[in-house]
Steps between C-alpha positions, in 0.01 A plus 500: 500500500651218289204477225543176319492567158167403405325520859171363583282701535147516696223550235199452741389489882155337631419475836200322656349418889225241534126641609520440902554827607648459897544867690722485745284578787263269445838249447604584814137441682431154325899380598428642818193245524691213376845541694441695766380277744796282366795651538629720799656776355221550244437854647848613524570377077137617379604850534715439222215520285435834594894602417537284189419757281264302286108606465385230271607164395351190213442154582398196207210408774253671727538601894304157542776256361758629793232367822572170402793271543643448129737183411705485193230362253292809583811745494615353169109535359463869596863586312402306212213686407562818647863526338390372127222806493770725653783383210246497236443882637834640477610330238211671264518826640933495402416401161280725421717747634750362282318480214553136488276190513549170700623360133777709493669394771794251483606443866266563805667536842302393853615601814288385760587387907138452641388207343601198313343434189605203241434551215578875611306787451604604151381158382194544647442807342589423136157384344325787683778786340572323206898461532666306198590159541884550464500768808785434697407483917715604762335435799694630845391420845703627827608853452213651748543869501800534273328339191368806336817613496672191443249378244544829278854434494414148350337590266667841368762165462345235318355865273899527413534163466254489246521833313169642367286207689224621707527397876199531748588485907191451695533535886174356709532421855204440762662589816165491698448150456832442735276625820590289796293463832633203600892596512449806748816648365601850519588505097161337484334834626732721339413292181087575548606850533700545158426261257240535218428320175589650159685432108697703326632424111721691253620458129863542391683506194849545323268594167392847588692845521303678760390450849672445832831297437626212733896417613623203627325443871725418790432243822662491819470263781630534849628192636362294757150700494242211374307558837421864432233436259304239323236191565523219754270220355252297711201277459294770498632757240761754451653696851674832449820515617566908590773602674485827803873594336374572158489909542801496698715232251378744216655801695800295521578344204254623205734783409805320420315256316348766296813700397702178430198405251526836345867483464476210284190647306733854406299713719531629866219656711520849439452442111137330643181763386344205780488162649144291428510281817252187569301614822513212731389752807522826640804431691675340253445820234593692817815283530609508094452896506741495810745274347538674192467852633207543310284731690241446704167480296704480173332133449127683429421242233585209689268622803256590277479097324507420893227693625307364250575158437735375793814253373349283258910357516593464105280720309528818724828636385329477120184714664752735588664500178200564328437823692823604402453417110181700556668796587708546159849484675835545414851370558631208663317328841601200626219244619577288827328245717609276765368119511545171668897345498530827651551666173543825327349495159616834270401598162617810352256703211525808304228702426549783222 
């Protein structure tokens, strides 16, 4: 791996899941109540919760809120509050990890796609954590999936940029709050089985000497693929956009992507001790161990953050991370994750 010469490095991890607790089963029976009478092929797609791989998911708000038809003023209510408690969560839990308080920090990065906030969240939060007044705030909507990747990468940047600064990335998405039973879309079933709510923050640094070093991350975007995945925009909220070729364009096309990335990072796949992949689904791990020949069952973590929490989209390639931190590892790993644009988002660390 090309190593900058004074890397950033990742000093702390937090991770944090609001207090609705939603087992799948009981998911599946109260979506079953709500859309089954509505949509014809509700049978034939709910078995997908059965085969999603995912036991337990986190929402911001109760079984209750999802009954009820919900407009953008209630939409934008629920992500306010429940993503400000999740930030503030995350955030402390990475400093203290780090050693660190909110004063330290110079620049805070936001990556969020499920809401729209202004002033965003990291304003929001400042009184209530205590940041200084001369933070700098990099707020980043859009990158869906990709942004934990995407937003580590940012910041291991503006770290270098800004030698010895202190740099905080928070990632807080409420995916829940995107439900749809108005649309009566397949990707709006698919999205009741998958998505749950969830933040995930680190701290990284050019100061220190030790702990898990970052390179320079890599993006690639296939042309022509804006329809795969992302939002269409109504009256009434957010609609997910997920496309049936996902597994199958990963099969295709992931590998290439990945070794042309690595190429320009120094490395190549065999010099990998392992790949920390965002989960988006069970057939899209499936797919990424297929395309890079990795073994079936090779992506345990990533099953394991997906049995447990389902794709929160940004922070769950950071809950994966963090199992891997926890595990004292060594050698060089490459995180990946694939977002809206469609878009490969690759960030290369070293562990030693």
């Amino acid at each position: 791996m090309h190593l900058p010469t004074t890397p950033a490095r990742l000093l702390g991890l937090g991770t944090a899941v609001p207090p609705h607790k939603l087992p799948q089963d009981l998911v599946r029976i109260v979506a079953t109540q709500i859309l089954g009478a509505r949509y014809p092929d509700f049978e034939r797609l709910s078995k997908s919760f059965v085969t999603s791989g995912i036991e337990t998911r986190y929402s911001v708000v109760p079984f209750e809120w999802f009954e009820e038809p919900k407009d953008w003023p209630a939409r934008t209510n629920a992500y306010l509050e429940g993503a400000i408690e999740l930030f503030i969560a995350a955030a402390e839990q990475a400093l203290d990890a780090s050693g660190l308080s909110a004063e330290d920090i110079d620049t805070i990065v936001t990556i969020s796609s499920t809401g729209i906030a202004t002033p965003t969240l990291e304003a929001r939060a400042m009184r209530r954590m205590n940041f200084r007044a001369d933070v700098h705030r990099v707020p980043v909507f859009g990158l869906g999936c990709a942004g934990g990747v995407s937003g580590l990468a940012l910041a291991a940047r503006l770290a270098m940029t800004a030698p010895g600064s202190k740099v905080l990335l928070v990632c807080v998405e409420a995916c829940t709050l995107s439900f749809r039973a108005d649309r009566m879309q397949k990707a709006d079933v698919i999205a009741t089985v998958l998505f749950g709510d969830g933040a995930a923050a680190a701290c990284l640094s050019t100061e220190s000497e030790v702990g898990p070093a970052f390179g320079i991350g890599e993006e690639h975007t296939w042309p022509d693929t804006l329809p795969i995945m992302g939002w269409e925009v109504d009256h009434d909220g957010f609609g997910v956009v997920f496309d049936r070729s996902i597994p199958e364009f990963i099969k295709a096309k992931f590998a290439a992507a990945v070794d042309e990335a690595l190429e320009a990072m120094g490395m190549n796949q065999a010099g990998l001790q392992r790949m920390i992949c965002h989960p988006g689904g069970a057939k899209v791990v499936d797919a990424i161990e297929s395309a890079l020949h990795l073994g079936q069952g090779s992506l345990d973590y990533e099953r394991d953050v997906l049995r447990e929490y389902g794709n929160m989209s940004a922070p769950t390639a950071l809950f994966v991370l963090k199992r891997v931190v926890d595990n004292a590892p060594e050698g060089d790993m490459l995180l990946a994750a694939l977002g809206p644009g469609f878009t490969a988002s690759l960030l290369p660390i070293r562990f030693s």
